[in-house]
C-alpha positions in Angstrom: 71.8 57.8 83.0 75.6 57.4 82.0 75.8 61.1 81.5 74.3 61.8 84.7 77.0 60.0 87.0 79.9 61.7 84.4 77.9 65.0 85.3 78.3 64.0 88.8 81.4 63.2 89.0 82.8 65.8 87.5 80.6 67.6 89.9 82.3 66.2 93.0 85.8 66.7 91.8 85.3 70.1 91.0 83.3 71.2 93.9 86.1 69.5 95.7 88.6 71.5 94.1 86.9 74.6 94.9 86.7 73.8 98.6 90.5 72.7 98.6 91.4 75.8 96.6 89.8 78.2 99.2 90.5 76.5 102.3 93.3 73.5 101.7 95.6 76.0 99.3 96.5 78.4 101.4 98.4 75.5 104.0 99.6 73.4 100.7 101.4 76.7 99.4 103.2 77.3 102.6 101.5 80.7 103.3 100.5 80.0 106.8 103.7 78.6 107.5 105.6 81.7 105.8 103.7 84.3 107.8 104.1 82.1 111.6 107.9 82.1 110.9 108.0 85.9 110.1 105.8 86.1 113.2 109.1 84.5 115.0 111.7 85.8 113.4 109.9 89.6 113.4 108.8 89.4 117.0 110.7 91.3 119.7 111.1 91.5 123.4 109.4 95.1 124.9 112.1 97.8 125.0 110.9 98.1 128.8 111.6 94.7 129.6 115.3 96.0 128.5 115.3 99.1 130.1 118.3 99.0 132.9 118.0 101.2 135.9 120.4 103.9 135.2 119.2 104.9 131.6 115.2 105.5 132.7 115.8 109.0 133.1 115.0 110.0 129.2 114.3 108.5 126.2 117.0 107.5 123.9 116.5 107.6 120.0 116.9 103.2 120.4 114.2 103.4 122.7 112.1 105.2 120.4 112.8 103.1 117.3 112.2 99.8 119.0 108.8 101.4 120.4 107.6 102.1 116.9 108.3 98.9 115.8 106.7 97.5 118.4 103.2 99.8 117.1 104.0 99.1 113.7 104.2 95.0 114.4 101.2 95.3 116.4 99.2 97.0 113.8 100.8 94.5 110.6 98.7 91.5 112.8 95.5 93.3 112.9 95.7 93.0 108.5 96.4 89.3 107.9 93.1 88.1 107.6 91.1 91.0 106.3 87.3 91.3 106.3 85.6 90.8 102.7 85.4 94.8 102.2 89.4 95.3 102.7 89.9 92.2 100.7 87.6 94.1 98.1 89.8 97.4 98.0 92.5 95.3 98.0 91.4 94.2 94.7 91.1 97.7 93.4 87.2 97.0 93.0 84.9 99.8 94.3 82.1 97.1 95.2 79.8 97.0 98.1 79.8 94.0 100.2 75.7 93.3 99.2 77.2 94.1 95.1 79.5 91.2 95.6 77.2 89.0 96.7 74.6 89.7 94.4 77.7 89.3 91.3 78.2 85.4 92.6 74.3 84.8 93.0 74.6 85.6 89.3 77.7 83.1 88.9 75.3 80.6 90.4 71.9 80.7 88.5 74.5 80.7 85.2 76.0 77.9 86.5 72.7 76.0 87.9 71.6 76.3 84.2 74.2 75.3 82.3 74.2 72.1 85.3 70.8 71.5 84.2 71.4 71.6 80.5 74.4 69.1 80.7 73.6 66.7 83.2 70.7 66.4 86.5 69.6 68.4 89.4 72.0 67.5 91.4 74.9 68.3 89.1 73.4 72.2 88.7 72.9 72.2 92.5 76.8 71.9 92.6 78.0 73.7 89.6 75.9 76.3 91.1 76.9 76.3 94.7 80.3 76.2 93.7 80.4 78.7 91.3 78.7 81.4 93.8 80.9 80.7 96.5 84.1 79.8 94.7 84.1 81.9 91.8 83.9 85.1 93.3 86.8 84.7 96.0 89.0 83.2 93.1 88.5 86.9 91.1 89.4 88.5 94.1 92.4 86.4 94.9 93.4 87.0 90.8 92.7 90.7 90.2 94.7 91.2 94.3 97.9 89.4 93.1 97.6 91.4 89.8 97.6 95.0 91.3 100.1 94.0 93.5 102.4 92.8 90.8 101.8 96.2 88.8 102.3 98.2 92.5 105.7 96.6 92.2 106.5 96.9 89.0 107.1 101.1 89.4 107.0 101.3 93.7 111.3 101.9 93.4 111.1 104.0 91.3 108.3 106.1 93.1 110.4 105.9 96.0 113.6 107.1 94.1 111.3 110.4 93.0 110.7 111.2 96.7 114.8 111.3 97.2 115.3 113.2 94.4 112.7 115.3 95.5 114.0 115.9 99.3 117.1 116.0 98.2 116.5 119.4 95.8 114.6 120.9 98.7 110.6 119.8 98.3 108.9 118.7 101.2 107.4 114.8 101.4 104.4 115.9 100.8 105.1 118.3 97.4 107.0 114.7 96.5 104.2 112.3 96.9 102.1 114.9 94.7 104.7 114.7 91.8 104.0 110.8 92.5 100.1 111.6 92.1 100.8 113.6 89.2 103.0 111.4 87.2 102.6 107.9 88.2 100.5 104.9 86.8 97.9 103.3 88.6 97.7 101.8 91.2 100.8 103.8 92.4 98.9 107.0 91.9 95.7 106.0 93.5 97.5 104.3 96.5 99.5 107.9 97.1 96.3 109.6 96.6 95.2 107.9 99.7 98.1 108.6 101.6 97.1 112.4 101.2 93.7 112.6 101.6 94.1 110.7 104.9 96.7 113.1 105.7 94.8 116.1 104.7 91.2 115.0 107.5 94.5 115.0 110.7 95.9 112.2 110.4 99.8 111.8 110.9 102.2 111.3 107.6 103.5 108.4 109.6 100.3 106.4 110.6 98.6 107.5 106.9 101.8 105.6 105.1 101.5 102.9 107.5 97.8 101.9 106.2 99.3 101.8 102.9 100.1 97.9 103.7 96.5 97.4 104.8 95.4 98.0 101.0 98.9 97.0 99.4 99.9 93.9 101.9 103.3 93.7 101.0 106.5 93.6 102.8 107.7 96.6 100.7 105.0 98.3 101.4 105.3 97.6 105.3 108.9 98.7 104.5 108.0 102.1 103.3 105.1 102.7 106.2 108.0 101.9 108.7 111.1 104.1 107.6 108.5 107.1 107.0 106.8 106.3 110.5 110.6 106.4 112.3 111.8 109.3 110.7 108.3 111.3 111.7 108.7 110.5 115.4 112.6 110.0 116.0 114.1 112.3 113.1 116.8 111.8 111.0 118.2 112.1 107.3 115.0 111.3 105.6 116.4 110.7 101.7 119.0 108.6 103.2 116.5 105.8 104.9 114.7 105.9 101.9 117.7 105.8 99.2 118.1 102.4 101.2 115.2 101.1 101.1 115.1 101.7 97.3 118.3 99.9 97.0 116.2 97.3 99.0 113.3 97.0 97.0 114.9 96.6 93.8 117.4 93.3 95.5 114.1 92.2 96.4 112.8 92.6 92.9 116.2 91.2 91.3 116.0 88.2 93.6 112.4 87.2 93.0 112.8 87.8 88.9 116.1 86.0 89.4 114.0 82.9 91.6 111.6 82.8 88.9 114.1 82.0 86.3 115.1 79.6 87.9 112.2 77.7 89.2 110.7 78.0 85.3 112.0 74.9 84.8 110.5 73.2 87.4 106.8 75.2 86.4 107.1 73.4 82.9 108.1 70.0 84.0 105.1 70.4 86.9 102.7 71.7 83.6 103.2 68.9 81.1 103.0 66.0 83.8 99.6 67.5 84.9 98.4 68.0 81.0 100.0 64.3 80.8 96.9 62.5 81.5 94.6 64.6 80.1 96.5 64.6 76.5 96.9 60.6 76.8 93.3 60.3 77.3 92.2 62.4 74.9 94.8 60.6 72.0 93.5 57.2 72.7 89.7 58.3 72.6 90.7 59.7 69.3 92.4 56.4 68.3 89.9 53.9 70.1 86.9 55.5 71.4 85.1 51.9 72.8 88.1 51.2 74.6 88.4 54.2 76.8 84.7 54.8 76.4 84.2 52.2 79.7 85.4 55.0 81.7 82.3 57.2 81.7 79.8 54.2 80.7 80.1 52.3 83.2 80.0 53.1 87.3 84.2 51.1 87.9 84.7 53.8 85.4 83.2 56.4 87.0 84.8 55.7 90.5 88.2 55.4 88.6 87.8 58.2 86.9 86.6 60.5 89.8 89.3 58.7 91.6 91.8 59.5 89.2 90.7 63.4 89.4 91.2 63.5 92.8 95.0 61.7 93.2 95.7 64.1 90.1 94.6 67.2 91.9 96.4 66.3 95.0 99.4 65.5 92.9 99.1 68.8 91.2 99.2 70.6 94.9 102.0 68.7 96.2 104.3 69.8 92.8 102.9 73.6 93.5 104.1 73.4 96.8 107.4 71.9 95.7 108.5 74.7 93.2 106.6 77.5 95.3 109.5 79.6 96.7 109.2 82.8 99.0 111.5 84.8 100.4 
């Protein structure tokens, strides 16, 4: 019976923190609030609301930058909460929607009967709901923010190849094969794409600018937009793009340099969370009976649980503290 109620509520603070982690996360981390304020600060007035009188008679070059923006914004909204098949690709899995499914039905029925072997039905009934519901997303989340940080890693310096390139006289497209050619995954795979959906009609602009629905970046939005101006308002194509890799690589010294020095705040946030767990662990070593009344008795069971869930919350809050973007 005593291990029962431990099963259970170890149950309840996991499931919990499987439901908080897929739904209370995202607004903890300040993700929601980092995307409304680059909503504000990105969003512009129309270019016809600024039109005068005398200056309808043509187009200027202005007119036709602020007007691809305007596309480009438009389309950057339509990616922000993807369906589960983008978020998939996103990944860099070639899964199916029913193949993902059927992957956390698996997590489940491993979990329901590793729930029954520790504890009751009810503890595998939650062990295995949340490992088929939870599980799954969390691998997508993990292997997304891995390819993104290894599409990252060499994007400059793919972007330095296509200036070279332009600048000794190759087209963009005889560039973005040497990219194909040369570079690591998922650099050359994302490229790849860029050319085949060039190849069935579609623009070089609008097939660069569905590069950020796979890679949702800001550097990948960055490279979409400069390549979607120059296509419909001209202009010196190596020099746009010898900025923007001036651009990406301050962004990429900034965050390197913003992660040295939030470490320190990561380690401090580390050992107070593995604080409680060590203590506990030390004095069960020491004197098992007296920290056995924890998980024999039900006070200790609603302390503990308790304790789980004021730690977790704890643990969010410090995240949130030492999470910077920019």
């Amino acid at each position: 019976m005593n291990m029962q109620m431990i099963a259970v509520a170890a149950l309840a603070a996991f499931a919990f923190g499987g439901v908080a982690w897929v739904f209370i996360y995202p607004i903890l981390s300040g993700e929601r609030q980092a995307e409304r304020r680059m909503d504000s600060v990105a969003r512009t007035e129309p270019a016809a609301a600024r039109r005068t009188p005398g200056r309808n008679v043509g187009r200027s070059r202005r007119e036709q930058v602020e007007e691809s923006l305007k596309e480009l914004e438009a389309r950057s909204k339509q990616v922000k909460r993807p369906p589960l098949a983008t978020r998939i690709a996103q990944a860099g899995l070639t899964w199916s929607k029913q193949r993902f499914w059927i992957t956390g039905a698996v997590f489940g029925v491993i979990a329901f009967m590793l729930g029954l072997m520790i504890g009751g039905i009810l503890a595998a009934i939650g062990f295995g709901f949340a490992a088929a519901f939870g599980l799954p997303f969390w691998l997508l989340r993990y292997l997304k923010k891995r390819r993104e940080a290894k599409f990252l890693e060499n994007f400059p310096d793919s972007v330095d190849i296509i200036v070279r390139g332009i600048k000794a006289g190759l087209p963009l497209l005889d560039s973005m094969k040497v990219i194909v050619n040369d570079s690591p995954e998922p650099i050359r795979s994302e490229f790849r794409a860029i050319l085949e959906t060039q190849a069935i009609g579609i623009p070089l602009g609008e097939a660069c600018c569905k590069l950020y629905e796979r890679i949702p970046l800001a550097e990948a939005n960055f490279f979409g937009i400069v390549i979607s101006i120059q296509q419909k308002a001209g202009g010196n194509l190596s020099e746009a793009l010898g900025n923007l890799s001036r651009v990406l690589r301050d962004r990429k010294r900034m965050k390197a340099k913003i992660n040295a020095m939030s470490m320190e705040a990561k380690a401090s946030g580390a050992i107070i969370a593995a604080l409680p767990v060590a203590v506990m662990l030390l004095v069960y070593l020491t004197s098992p009976q007296y920290i056995s009344l924890l998980w024999t008795t039900p006070t200790g069971n609603f302390m503990l649980a308790g304790s789980a869930f004021w730690m977790f919350c704890g643990v969010m809050v410090m995240k949130k503290m030492i999470n910077f973007d920019f």
